[in-house]
C-alpha positions in Angstrom: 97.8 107.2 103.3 100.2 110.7 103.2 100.0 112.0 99.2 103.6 110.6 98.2 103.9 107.5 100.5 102.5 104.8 98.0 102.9 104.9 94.4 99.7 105.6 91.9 99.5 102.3 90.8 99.5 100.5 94.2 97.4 103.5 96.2 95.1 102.1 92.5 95.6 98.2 94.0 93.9 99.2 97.3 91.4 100.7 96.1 90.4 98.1 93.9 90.6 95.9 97.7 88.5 98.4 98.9 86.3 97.9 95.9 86.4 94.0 96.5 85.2 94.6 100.0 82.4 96.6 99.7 81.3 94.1 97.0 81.3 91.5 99.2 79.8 93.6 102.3 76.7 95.0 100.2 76.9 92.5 97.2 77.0 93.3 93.5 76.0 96.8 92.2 72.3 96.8 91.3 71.3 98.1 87.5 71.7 102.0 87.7 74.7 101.8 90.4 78.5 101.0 89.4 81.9 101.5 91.9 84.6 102.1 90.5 88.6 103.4 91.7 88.9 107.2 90.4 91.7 108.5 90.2 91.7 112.3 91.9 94.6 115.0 90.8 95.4 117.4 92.8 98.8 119.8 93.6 100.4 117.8 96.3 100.0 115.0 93.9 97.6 112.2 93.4 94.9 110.4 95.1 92.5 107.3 95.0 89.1 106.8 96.1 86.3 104.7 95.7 83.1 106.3 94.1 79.9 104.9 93.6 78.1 106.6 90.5 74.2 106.1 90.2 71.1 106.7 88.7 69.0 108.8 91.0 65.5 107.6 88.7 66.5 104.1 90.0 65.3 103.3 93.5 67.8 100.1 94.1 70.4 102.3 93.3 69.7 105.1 94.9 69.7 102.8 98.0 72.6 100.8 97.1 74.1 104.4 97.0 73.2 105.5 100.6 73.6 102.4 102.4 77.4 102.1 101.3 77.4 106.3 102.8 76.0 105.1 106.0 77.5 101.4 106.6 80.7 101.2 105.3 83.1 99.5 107.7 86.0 101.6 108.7 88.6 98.9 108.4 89.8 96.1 105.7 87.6 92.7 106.6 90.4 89.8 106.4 89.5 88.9 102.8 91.4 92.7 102.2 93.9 92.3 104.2 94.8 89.1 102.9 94.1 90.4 99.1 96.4 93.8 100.0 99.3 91.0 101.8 99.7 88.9 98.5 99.9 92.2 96.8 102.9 93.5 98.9 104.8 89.9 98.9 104.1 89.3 94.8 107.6 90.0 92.8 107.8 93.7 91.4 108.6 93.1 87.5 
């Protein structure tokens, strides 16, 4: 998504659907490996990205680490796109 064409906080909400998804693809972070939605300033703005963190001494999280690099599906599985629709219909307050 173009920097600009979403605000922070819902370019935030799909990463946290991203977040969900790899959760469910790969299952819960093992001890030494955490995701979490980082939010990355730069001049034309603001961006959003999923990062895993992870102790390289841990083995389990050091592959936890490289199999979300290497299998990562390149699309939103319908338990995203279905989290990101009720996101877009819910009343702004």
């Amino acid at each position: 998504m173009p920097v600009g064409a979403a605000s922070l906080e819902e370019r935030r909400h799909e990463g946290r659907v991203f977040l969900h998804q790899r959760q469910r693809v790969f299952g819960p972070e093992p001890a030494g490996a955490r995701l979490r939605v980082m939010t990355c300033p730069h001049d034309g703005g603001a961006s959003t990205e999923v990062a895993c963190w992870f102790d390289p001494d841990v083995a389990a999280a050091v592959a936890y680490a490289c199999r979300l690099e290497a299998e990562t599906p390149a699309r939103g599985d319908a338990a995203a796109r279905a989290e990101l629709a009720t996101a877009a219909t819910a009343p702004k307050p």
